[in-house]
N, C-alpha and C positions, 0 to 999 in steps of 0.2 A: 504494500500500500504506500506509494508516494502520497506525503504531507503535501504538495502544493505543485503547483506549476510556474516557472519561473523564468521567462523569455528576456534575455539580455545580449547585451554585446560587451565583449572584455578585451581590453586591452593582450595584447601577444606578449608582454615583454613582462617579466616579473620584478622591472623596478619601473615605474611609470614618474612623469611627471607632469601630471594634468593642472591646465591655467588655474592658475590662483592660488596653486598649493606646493610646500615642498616636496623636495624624493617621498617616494612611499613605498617600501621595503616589501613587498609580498609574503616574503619568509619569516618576517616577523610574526605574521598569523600563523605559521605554520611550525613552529615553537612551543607547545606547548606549557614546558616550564619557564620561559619568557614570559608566554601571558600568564602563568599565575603568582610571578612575581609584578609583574606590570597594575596587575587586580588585587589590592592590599584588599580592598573592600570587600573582594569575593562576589560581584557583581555577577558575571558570567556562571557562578553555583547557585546564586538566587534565581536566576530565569531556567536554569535548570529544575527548580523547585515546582515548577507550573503547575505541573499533572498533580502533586501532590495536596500542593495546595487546595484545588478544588476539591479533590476527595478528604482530607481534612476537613475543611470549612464546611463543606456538605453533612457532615456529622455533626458537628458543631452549630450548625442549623438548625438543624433534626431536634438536639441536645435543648436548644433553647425553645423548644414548642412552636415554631415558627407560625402554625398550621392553624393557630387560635385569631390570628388574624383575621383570617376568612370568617371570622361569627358574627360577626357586625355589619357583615354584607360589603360590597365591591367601595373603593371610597371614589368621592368624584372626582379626583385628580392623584395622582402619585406625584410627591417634590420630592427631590434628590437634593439634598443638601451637601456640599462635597468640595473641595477645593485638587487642583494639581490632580498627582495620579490617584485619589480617594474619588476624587469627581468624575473622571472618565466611568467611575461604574454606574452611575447614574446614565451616560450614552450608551452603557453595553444591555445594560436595561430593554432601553425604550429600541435596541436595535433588535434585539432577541423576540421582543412583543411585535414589532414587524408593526406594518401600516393598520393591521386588522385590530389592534389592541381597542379594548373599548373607551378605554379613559387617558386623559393627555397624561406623559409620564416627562416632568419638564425637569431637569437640572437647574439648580440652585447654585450660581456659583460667585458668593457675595455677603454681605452684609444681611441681616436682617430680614424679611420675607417681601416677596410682592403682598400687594393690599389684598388681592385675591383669595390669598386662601385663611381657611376659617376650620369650622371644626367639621366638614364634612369631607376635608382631603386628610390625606396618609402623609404625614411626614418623615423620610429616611433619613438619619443622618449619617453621615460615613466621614470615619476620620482616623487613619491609620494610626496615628500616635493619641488618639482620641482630644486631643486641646487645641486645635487648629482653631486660632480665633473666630473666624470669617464662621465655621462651622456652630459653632458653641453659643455666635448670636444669634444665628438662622434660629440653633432649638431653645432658645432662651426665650425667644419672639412666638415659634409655636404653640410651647408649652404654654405661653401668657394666654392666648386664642384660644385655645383646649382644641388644638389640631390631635388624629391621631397621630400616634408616634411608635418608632421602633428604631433603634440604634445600632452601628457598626465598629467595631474600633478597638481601643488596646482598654485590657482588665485595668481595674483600676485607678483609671484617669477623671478627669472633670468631668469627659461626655456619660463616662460610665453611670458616674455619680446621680447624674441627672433623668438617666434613663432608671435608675433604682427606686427613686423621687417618685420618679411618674408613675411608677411600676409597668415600664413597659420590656418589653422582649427588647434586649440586649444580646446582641453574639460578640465577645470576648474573642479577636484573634491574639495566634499567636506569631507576631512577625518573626522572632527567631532573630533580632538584629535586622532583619531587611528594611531598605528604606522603603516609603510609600510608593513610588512607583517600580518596585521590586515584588510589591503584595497584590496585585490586579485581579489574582483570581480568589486568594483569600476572601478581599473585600466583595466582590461582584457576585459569588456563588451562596450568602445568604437572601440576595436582594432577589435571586433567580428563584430561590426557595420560596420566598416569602410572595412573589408576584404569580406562581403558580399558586398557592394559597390563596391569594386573593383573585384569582381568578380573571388577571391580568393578563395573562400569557399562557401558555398552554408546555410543560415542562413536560415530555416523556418520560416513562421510569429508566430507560436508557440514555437518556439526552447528555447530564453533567457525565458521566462514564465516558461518553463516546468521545466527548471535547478533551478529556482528561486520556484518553487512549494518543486520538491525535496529538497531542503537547509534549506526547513520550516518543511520536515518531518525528516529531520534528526536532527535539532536544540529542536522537540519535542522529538525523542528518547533519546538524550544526555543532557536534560537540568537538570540543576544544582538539583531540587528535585529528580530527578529519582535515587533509588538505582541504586547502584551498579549492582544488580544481575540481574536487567533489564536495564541497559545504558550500549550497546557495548562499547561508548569512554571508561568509567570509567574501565568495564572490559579490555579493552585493554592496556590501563596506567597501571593497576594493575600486568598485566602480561610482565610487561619491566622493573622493577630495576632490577639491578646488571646483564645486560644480553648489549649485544651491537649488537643493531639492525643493521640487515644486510637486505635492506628492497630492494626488484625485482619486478620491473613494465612489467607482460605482455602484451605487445603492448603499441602502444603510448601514448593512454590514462594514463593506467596504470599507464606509466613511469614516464609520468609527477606528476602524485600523488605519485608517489615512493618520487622523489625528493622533493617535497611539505612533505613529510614527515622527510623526515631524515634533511632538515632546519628547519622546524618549532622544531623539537627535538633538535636541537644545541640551536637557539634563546632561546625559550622557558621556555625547560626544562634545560638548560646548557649543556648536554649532550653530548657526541660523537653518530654519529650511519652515515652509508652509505645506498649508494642507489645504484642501476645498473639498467641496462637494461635487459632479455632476449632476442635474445639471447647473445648480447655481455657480459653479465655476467656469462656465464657456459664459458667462453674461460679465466676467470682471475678469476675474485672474489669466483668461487666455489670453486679452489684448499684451502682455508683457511675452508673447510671443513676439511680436514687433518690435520691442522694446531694445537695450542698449544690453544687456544681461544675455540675449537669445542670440543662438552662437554665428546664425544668420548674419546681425545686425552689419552695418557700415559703420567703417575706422573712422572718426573723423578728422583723424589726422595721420598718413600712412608715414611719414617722413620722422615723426620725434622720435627721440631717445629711448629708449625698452630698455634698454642693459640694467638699469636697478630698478626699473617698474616693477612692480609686482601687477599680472595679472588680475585681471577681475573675474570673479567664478561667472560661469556660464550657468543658465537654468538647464535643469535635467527636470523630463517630464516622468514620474513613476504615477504609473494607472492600476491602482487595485481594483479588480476583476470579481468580481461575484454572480456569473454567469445565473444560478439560478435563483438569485433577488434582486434581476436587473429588470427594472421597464423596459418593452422592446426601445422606447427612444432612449431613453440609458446606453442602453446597448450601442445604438446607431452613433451618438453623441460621443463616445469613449470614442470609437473606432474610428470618427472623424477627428476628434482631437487627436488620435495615435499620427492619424498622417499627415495633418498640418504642422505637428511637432516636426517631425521627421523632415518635410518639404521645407522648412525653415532652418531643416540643418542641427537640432536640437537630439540629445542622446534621448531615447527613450527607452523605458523597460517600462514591461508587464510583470505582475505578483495574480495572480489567480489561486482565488480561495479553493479549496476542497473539503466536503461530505456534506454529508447527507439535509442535515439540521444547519437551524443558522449559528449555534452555539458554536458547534462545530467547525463550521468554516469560519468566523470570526476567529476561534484557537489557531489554525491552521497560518493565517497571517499572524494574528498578533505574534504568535511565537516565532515565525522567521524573523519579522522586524525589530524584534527585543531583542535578540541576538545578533542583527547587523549594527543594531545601533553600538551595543558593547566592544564590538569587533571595528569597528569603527574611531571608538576613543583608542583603545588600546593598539589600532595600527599607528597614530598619531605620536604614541607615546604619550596619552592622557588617561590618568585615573579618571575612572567611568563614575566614583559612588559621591567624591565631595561635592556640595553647592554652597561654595564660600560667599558665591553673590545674593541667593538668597537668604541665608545667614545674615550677612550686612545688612544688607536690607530691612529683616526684623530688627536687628539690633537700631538703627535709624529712628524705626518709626517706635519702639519701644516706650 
């Protein structure tokens, strides 16, 4: 069973030097104890955790009665309260419940609540370390309303606290030391329990199994011994310095792994890179095909000086593919922006989801991207797990 489909173009040479970036070693990925000196953080064993993760967290669901939710009857909106990678579970959500779901399932990701909801919506709140400000007034603000409520996050903490208060279902993970956007399926697989309880989404008693099967054959294609020229992640890292990924989720699923990409490439790898939707992304983001960044473009000066220019990255167009949760015009839309990218001279790769369920093919991406993105700090020669700029940053505004 191949985890995914993976349509690229790779450089010949196994030391490359693409615009905007230094040499970039190929062999270095292929080192194994290089990169687990290069990974103090143990980044790369964290995303190896995936499969486990959900099957944990799915007990720990279970554990916490999830199912008592459902007695109150369906609520009129689902809020995801959630900040960084705590908040993307709130998208994996509303993308698993698909267009059919009955009730709006909207992420919260901010201060305090829209005016809207009242005590007849469900409020999630999800917070890996469980004291995430932004999160802790979302449920401060609920709680005031007499919103329902049910809580995600670490034993112990303020949000725990508050979920004990209310007496609502609380699930206690156990991150094990993993930073927040290392815990994706920890977090997301009580919210899947809990939305099949309420009768939100329709859960198969095989569904978290089969995502959790998949995450074990992708953690086999991408682990740390496999060269390069057989691990999709490593080839895909290898084809992103000096390029500024321009990354489009068709369909929902998709999207969501767009996004799970172009953060985990900030955190990660330090990086800049976006994400969009089709098709709201051929109504803005394509025009930067024309643009000065698109490899197409005109020099406007072919005569000056290069010799200490540093390059400017080029857009690379990556299209995540989710052939069966695409709109036919989805579809048509992708495949026309594949080859105006292309016509314009732009590198383009396809990631194409695989199985059956959407849980499933959402794992299938998310886990190759998690693993490129880490293979991608670590070809650079950057630790994947600190964020000193977010760090500062609270420290500032403290």
């Amino acid at each position: 069973m191949h985890p995914f489909r993976f349509a690229m173009h790779l450089p010949g040479s196994r030391v490359s030097s693409l615009p905007g970036s230094p040499l970039v070693d190929e062999d270095r990925l292929d080192d194994p104890a290089a990169l687990e000196a290069a990974d103090p953080g143990q980044m790369l064993r964290a995303v190896a955790t995936s499969a486990a993760q959900i099957r944990e967290s799915a007990d720990l669901a279970r554990a916490a009665d999830l199912g008592r939710l459902g007695d109150a009857g369906r609520p009129r909106a689902v809020v995801v309260a959630g900040m960084g990678g705590s908040g993307i579970v709130g998208d994996v959500l509303a993308a698993v419940a698909g267009e059919s779901c009955p009730v709006p399932v909207v992420v919260h990701r901010g201060y305090g609540l829209p005016g809207w909801v009242g005590a007849a919506d469900l409020l999630i709140a999800v917070s890996s370390s469980g004291a995430t400000e932004e999160t802790l007034s979302a449920t401060d603000e609920g709680l005031r309303r007499g919103v329902g409520f049910m809580a995600v996050g670490a034993a112990n903490s303020p949000l725990a606290e508050r979920a004990a208060q209310a007496r609502a279902p609380y699930v206690a993970i156990d991150a094990r030391g993993r930073l927040p956007r290392a815990c994706l399926w920890s977090l997301a697989t009580p919210l899947l329990v809990a939305g099949d309880a309420l009768r939100v989404l329709s859960l198969p008693g095989d569904a978290l199994e089969a995502a959790a099967a998949r995450l074990v054959d992708v953690a086999q294609a991408c682990r740390p011994d496999r060269e390069s020229f057989v691990n999709p992640a490593k080839a895909l890292a290898l084809s992103l310095p000096g390029s500024l990924p321009m990354i489009w989720g068709a369909g929902q699923v998709a999207a969501v792994a767009a996004y799970r990409f172009a953060c985990q490439i900030n955190e990660n790898a330090k990086l800049p890179a976006m994400s969009g939707m089709i098709p709201e992304a051929n109504h803005n983001q394509v025009v930067a095909f024309d643009g000065p960044l698109a490899a197409g473009a005109p020099d406007d000066d072919i005569f000056r000086d290069r010799v200490e220019e540093a390059a400017a990255p080029r857009l690379q167009l990556l299209l995540l593919r989710d052939p069966a949760g695409e709109h036919p015009q989805v579809t048509r839309r992708a495949d026309a922006s594949r080859e105006l990218a292309k016509d314009r001279g732009m590198r383009v790769q396809e990631l194409v989801a695989e199985g059956s369920a959407p849980l499933e093919r959402l794992a299938s991406l998310v886990g190759l991207v998690d693993y490129a993105s880490v293979y991608l700090a670590l070809l650079q020669g950057i630790d994947p797990s600190p964020i000193d700029s977010i760090t500062a940053l609270k420290r500032r505004i403290r």
